[in-house]
C-alpha positions as CSV (number, residue, x, y, z in Angstrom):
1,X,23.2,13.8,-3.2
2,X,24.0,12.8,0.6
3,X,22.5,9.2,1.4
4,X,20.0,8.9,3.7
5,X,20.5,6.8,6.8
6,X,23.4,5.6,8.8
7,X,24.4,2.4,9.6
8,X,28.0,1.3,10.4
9,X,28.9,-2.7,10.3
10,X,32.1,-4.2,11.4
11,X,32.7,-7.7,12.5
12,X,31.7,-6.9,15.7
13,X,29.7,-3.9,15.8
14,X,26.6,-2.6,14.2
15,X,25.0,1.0,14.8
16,X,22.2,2.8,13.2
17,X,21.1,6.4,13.5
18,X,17.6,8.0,13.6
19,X,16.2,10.9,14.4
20,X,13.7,11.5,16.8
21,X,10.6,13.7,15.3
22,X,9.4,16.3,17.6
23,X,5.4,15.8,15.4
24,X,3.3,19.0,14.8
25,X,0.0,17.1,13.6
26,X,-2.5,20.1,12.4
27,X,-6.2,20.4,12.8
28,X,-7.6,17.4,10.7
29,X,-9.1,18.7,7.7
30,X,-11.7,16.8,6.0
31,X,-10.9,17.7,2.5
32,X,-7.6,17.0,2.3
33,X,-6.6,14.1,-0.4
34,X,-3.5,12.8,-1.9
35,X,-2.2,11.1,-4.4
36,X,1.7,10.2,-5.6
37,X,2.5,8.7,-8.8
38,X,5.8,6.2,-9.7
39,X,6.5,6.7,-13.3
40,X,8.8,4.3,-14.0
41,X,12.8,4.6,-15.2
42,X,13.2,8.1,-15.8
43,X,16.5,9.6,-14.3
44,X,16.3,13.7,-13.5
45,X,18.6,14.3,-16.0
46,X,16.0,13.5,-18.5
47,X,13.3,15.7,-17.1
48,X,15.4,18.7,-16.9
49,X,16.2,17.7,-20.7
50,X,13.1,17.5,-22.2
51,X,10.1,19.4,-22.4
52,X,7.6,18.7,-19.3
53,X,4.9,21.1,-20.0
54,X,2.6,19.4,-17.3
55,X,5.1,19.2,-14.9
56,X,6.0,22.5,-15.1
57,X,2.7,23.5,-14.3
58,X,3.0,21.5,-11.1
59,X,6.5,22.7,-10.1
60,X,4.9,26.3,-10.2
61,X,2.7,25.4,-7.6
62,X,5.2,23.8,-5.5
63,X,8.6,22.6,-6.7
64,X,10.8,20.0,-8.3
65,X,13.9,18.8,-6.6
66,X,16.5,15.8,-7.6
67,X,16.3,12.7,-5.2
68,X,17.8,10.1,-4.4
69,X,17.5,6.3,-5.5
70,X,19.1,3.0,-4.2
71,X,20.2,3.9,-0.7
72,X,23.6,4.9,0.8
73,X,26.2,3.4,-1.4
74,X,28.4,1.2,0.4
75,X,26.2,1.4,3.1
76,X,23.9,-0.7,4.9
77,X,21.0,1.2,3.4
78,X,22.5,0.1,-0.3
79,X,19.7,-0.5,-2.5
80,X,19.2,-2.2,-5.6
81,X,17.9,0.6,-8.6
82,X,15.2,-1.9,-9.6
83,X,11.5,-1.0,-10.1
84,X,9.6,-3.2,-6.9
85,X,12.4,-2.4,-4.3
86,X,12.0,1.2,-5.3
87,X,8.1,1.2,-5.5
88,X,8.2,-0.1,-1.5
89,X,10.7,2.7,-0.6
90,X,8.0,4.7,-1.7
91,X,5.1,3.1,-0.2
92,X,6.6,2.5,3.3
93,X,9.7,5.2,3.9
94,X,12.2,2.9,4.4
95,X,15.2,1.2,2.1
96,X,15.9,-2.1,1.3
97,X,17.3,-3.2,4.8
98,X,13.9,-3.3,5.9
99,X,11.2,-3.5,3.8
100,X,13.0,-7.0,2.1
101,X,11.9,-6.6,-1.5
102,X,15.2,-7.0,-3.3
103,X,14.0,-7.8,-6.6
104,X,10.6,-7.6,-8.5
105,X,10.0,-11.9,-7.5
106,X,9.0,-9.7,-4.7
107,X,9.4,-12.9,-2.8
108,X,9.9,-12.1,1.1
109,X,8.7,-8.6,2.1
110,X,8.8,-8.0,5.8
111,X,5.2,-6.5,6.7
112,X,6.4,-5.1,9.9
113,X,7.5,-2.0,8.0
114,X,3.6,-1.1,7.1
115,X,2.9,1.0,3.9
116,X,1.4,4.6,4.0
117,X,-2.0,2.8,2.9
118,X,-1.8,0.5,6.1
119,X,-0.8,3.4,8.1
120,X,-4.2,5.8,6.8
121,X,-6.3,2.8,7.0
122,X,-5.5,2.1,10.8
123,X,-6.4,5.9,11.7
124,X,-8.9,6.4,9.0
125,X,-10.8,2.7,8.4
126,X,-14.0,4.8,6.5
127,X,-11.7,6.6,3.9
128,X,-11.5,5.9,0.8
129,X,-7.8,4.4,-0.7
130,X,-7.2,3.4,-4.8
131,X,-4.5,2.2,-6.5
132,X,-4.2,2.5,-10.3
133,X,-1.6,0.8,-11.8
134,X,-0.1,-1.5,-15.2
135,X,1.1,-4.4,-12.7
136,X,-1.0,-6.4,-10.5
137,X,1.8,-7.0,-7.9
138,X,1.9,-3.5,-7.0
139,X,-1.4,-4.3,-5.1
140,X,-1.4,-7.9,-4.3
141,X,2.4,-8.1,-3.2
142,X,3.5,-4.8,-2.2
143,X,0.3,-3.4,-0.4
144,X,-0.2,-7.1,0.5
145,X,-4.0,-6.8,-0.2
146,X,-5.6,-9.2,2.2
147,X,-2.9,-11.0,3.4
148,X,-3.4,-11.7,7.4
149,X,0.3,-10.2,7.3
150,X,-1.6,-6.7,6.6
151,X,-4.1,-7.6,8.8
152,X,-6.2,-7.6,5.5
153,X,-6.3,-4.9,4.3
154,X,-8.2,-4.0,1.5
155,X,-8.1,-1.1,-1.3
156,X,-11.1,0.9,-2.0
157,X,-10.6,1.3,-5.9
158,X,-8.2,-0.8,-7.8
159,X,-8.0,-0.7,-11.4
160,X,-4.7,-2.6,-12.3
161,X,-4.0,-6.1,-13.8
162,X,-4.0,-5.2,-17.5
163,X,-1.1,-7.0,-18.1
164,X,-3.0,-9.6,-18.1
165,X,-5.5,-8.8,-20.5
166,X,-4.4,-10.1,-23.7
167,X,-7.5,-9.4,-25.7
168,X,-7.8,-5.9,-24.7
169,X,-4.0,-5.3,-24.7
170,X,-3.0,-7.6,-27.2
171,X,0.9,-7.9,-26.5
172,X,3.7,-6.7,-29.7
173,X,7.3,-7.3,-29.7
174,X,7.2,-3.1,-29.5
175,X,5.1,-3.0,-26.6
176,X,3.0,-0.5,-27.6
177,X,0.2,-2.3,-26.0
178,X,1.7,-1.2,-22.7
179,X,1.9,2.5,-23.6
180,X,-2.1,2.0,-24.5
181,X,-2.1,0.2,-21.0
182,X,-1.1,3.8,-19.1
183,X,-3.4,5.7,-20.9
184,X,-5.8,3.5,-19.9
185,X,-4.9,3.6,-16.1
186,X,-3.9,7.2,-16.3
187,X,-7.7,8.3,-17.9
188,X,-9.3,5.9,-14.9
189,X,-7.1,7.5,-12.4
190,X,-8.4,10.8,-13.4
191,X,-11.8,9.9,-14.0
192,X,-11.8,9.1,-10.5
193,X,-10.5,11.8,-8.8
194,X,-12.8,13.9,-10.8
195,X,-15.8,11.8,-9.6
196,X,-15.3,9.8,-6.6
197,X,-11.8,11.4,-5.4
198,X,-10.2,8.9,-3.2
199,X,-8.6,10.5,0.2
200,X,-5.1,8.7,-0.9
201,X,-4.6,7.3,-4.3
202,X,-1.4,5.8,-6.1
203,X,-0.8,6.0,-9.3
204,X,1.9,3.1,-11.4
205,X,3.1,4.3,-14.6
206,X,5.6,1.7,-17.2
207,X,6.3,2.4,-20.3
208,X,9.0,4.7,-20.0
209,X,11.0,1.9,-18.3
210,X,10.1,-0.3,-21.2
211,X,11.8,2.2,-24.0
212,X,14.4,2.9,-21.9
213,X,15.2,-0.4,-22.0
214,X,15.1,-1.1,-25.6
215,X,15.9,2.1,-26.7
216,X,18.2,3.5,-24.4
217,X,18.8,7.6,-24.6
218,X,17.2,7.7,-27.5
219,X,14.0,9.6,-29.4
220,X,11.9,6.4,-28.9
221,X,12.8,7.0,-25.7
222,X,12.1,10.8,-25.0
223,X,8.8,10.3,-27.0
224,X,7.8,8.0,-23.9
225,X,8.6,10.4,-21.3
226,X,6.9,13.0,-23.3
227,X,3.7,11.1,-23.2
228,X,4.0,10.6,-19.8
229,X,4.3,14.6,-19.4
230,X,0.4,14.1,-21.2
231,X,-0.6,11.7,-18.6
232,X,0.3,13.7,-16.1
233,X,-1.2,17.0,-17.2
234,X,-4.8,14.2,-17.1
235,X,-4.1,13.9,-13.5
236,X,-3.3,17.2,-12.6
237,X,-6.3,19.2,-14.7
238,X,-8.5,16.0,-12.5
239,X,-7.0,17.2,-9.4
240,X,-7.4,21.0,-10.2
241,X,-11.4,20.1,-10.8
242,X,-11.6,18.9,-7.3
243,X,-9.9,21.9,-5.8
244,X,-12.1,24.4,-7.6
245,X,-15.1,22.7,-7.8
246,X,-15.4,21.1,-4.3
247,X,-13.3,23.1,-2.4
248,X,-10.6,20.7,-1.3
249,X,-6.8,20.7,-0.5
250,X,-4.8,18.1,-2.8
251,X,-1.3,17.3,-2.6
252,X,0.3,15.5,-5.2
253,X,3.7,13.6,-5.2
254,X,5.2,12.2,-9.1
255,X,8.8,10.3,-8.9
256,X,10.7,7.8,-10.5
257,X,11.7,4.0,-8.6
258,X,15.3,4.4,-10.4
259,X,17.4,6.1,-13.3
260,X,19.8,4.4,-15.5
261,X,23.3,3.7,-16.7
262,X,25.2,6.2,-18.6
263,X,26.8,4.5,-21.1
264,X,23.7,3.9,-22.5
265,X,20.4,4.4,-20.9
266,X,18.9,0.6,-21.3
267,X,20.2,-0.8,-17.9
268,X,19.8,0.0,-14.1
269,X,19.7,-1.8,-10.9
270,X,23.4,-1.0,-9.7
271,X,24.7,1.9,-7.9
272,X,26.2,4.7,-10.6
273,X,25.3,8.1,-10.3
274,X,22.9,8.2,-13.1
275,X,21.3,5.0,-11.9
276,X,20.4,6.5,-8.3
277,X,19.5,10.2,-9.7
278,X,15.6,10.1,-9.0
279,X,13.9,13.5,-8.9
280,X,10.0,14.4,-7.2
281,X,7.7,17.1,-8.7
282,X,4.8,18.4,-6.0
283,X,2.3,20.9,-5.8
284,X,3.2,21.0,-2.2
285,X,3.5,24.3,-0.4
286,X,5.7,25.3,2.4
287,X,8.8,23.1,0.6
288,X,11.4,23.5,3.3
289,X,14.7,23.8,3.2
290,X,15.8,19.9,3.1
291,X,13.2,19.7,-0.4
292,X,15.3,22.7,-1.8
293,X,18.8,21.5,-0.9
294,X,18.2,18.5,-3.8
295,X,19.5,15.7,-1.1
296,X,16.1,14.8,-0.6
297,X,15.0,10.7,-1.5
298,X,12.1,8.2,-2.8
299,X,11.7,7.6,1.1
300,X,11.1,11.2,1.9
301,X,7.2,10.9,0.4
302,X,5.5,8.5,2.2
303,X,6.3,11.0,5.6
304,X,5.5,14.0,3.4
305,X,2.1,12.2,2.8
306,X,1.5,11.2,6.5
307,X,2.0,14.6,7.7
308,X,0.0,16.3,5.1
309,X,-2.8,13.9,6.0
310,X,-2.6,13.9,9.4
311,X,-1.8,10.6,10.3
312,X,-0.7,9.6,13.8
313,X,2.0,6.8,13.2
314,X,2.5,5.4,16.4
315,X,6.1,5.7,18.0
316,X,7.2,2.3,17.2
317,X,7.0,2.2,14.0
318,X,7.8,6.1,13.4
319,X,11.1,5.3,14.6
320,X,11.6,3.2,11.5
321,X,10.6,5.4,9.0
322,X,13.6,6.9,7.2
323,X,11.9,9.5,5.4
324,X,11.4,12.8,5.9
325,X,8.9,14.9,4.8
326,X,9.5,17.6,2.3
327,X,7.4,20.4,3.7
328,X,6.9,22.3,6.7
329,X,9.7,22.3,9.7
330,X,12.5,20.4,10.3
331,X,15.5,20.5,13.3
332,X,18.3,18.8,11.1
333,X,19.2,16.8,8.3
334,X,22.1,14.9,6.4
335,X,23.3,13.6,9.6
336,X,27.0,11.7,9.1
337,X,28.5,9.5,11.7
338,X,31.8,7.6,12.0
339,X,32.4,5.4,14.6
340,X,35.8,4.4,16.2
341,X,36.8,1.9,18.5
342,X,34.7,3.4,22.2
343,X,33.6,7.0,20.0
344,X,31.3,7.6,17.6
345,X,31.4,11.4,16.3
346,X,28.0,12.6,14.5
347,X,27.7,15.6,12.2
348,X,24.3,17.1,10.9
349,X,23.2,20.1,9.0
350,X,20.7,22.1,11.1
351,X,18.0,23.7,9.8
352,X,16.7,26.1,12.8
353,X,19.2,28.3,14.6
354,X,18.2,27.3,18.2
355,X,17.0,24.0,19.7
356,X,18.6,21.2,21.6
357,X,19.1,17.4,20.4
358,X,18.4,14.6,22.9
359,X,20.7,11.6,21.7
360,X,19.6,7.9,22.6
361,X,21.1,4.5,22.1
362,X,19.1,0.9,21.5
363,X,21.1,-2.2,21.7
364,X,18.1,-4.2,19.7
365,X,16.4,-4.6,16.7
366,X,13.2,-6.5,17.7
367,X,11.0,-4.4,15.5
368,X,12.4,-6.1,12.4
369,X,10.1,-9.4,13.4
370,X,7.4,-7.7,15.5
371,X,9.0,-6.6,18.7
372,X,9.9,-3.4,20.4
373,X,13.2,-1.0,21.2
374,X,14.1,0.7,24.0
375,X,16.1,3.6,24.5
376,X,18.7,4.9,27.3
377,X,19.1,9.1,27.0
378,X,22.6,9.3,26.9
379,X,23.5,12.7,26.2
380,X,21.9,16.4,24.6
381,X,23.5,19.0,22.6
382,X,22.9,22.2,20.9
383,X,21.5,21.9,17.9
384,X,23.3,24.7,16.2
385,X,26.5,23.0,17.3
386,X,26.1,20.2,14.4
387,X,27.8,17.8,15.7
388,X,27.8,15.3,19.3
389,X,30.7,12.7,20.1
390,X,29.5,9.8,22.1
391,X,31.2,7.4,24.5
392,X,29.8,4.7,24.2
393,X,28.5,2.4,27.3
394,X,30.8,-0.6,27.9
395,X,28.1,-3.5,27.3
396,X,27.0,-1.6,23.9
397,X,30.9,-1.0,22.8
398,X,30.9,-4.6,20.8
399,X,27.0,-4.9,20.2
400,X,24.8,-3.8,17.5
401,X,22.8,-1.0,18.6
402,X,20.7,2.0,16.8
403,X,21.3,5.9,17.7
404,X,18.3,8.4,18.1
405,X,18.2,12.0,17.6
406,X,15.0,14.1,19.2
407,X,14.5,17.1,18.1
408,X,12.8,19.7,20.5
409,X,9.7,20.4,20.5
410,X,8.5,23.7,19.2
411,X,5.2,23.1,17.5
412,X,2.1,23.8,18.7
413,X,0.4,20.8,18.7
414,X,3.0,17.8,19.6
415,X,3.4,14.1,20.1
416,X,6.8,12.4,20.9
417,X,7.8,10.1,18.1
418,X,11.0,8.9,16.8
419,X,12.5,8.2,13.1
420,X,14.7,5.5,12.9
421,X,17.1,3.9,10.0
422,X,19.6,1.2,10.0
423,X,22.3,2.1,7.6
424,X,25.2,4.5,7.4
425,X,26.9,7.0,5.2
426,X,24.3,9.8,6.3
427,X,20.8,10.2,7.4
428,X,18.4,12.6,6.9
429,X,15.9,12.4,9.9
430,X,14.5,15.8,11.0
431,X,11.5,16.4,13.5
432,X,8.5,19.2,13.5
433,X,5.4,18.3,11.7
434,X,5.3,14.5,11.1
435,X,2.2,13.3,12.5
436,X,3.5,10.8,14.7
């Protein structure tokens, strides 16, 4: 699994790479409607293990792929394996270097990296959004439901906060009342796609996490994951309802916010192999070639979503995102860079056989507290050639500053956006089709 964004540090010196996305935004369609699901604590080792009837069923109409958790390792991206930082890769495209949640305190997150719900909302204010989910944070923190900081915004649906409901859900030392807690948000969930259908819904998932932790790899364990294989087939007969009955187009997205250690499956939140090996099942069609390579991430789904659901992300924040999406075209991906004292050399794996790269430079990071970038053009290269060496400008040589790669345009219907990440040890930006 290559990590997904590039961002060299020295003492003196800092440099990020992004990719500029050429976006292909298709003709709106009014019956399109999403919805991605975070079961929690499952590493893909465990669902290529065990029998996932249900999502096996999914992967036939799409695919399943491994992903990755956590970041680049040793990288500026580095992420912590721990549930709330991975939910807000999720929800906003974009690693820990950004969107601030470091731990599930949830204490600091920076706003200015919006969520796919803030991004649908701003372009669609009368559609309908829903979360469904066993922790109350998940809306209240991480959406940031009606904080002026999300300039307020507010969910649709919300069925969530049964944590709290100790008479319901009384609590055990086995926590079984949480396992009752899922079934009870997944049947809501797909009670209301089949009647109401949200146009972008997220589903939260625990009780995996909480076997794995007091079980470890164990049957206890399994049994969880294999209840969770139920839950799922819930959702997707719900879904299939809507597609048959009332003639819409749904895309579904199910993933994991980390995996766990190998010595003995109860742990996570570090940076081992098993701990950052996530995985994403979809019914999506049209999985290119990024999806099939497995080097795909958590971040890759919220610009999956945005392009299936046409959103328009404006340019400033697109450049942010460090996602990409899973279907349809792409220029280039896995891009590596290593910089030396005036050079920086950049490698990327191209995934069309013709096309040019524009490569720009930023010496600022103003978006980070609400600003803006700008960009100098500073040099363009086949894209087939895979790979650009840069001089870099005298006043940028001891500076931080971020590094863009625009793809060309060869989509029908196109808006100039760019993708940006700060972190190193290899990117995965590609254009075509984002709904910028």
């Amino acid at each position: 699994m290559a990590p997904t964004s590039f961002f060299h540090r020295s003492i003196q010196s800092s440099i990020a790479l992004a990719i500029f996305c050429c976006a292909f935004i298709p003709a709106l369609a009014q019956n399109k409607k999403a919805v991605f699901v975070i079961v929690d604590g499952i590493p893909a080792d465990l669902i290529e293990k065990l029998p996932t009837p249900n999502l096996d069923l999914i992967t036939k109409e799409g695919g399943y792929a491994r992903a990755l958790a956590g970041g680049g390792r040793g990288t500026y991206t580095e992420t912590p394996t721990i549930s709330a930082v991975g939910y807000n890769t999720v929800l906003t495209g974009t690693w820990v270097n950004k969107h601030n949640v470091w731990d599930n305190d949830i204490a600091h997150p920076n706003y200015n990296y919006p969520t796919i719900f803030r991004l649908f909302k701003d372009q669609y204010p009368a559609k309908k959004t829903a979360v469904f989910s066993s922790w109350l944070d998940n809306r209240t923190k991480l959406i940031g439901e009606g904080l002026t900081q999300t300039r307020q915004i507010k969910m649709d649906f919300a069925y969530d906060g049964l944590e709290l409901d100790t008479i319901q859900f009384p609590h055990d030392k086995e926590r079984m009342f949480m396992k009752n807690i899922d079934n009870s948000v997944t049947d809501k969930a797909a009670e209301t796609i089949r009647e109401i259908a949200p146009d972008l819904s997220w589903v939260y998932l625990e009780f995996t996490d909480d076997m794995g932790h007091m079980y470890g790899d164990s049957e206890p364990y399994y049994a969880a994951i294999n209840e969770m294989d139920r839950q799922m087939g819930r959702l997707w007969a719900a879904i299939q309802y809507r597609q048959q009955q009332h003639g819409e187009e749904w895309q579904i997205y199910i993933t994991t916010d980390h995996g766990r250690d190998s010595a003995t499956g109860k742990g996570h939140g570090g940076q081992s192999d098993r701990e950052k090996l996530a995985w994403i099942v979809t019914n999506a069609k049209g999985l290119n070639s990024y999806f099939k390579t497995g080097q795909s991430s958590q971040a890759d789904i919220m610009p999956s979503l945005a392009r299936f659901l046409s959103i328009d992300i404006p340019t400033s924040i697109a450049r942010e995102v460090d996602g990409v999406p899973l279907f349809g075209d792409i220029s280039l991906y896995n891009p590596r860079l290593k910089k030396m004292e005036n050079e920086i050399v950049i490698n990327w794996t191209p995934a069309k056989r013709s096309g040019w790269v524009n490569i720009y430079i930023s010496s600022t990071n103003h978006f980070r507290t609400g600003g803006r970038d700008e960009y100098q053009l500073i040099k363009k290269v086949k894209l087939n050639a895979g790979s650009a060496t840069l001089n870099l400008p005298e006043n940028l040589t001891d500076s931080f500053f971020k590094i863009v790669l625009e793809g060309e345009k060869k989509c029908g219907e196109c808006v100039g956006g760019e993708r940006r990440l700060m972190g190193d040890g290899g990117w995965r930006m590609g254009d075509g089709g984002w709904g910028i």
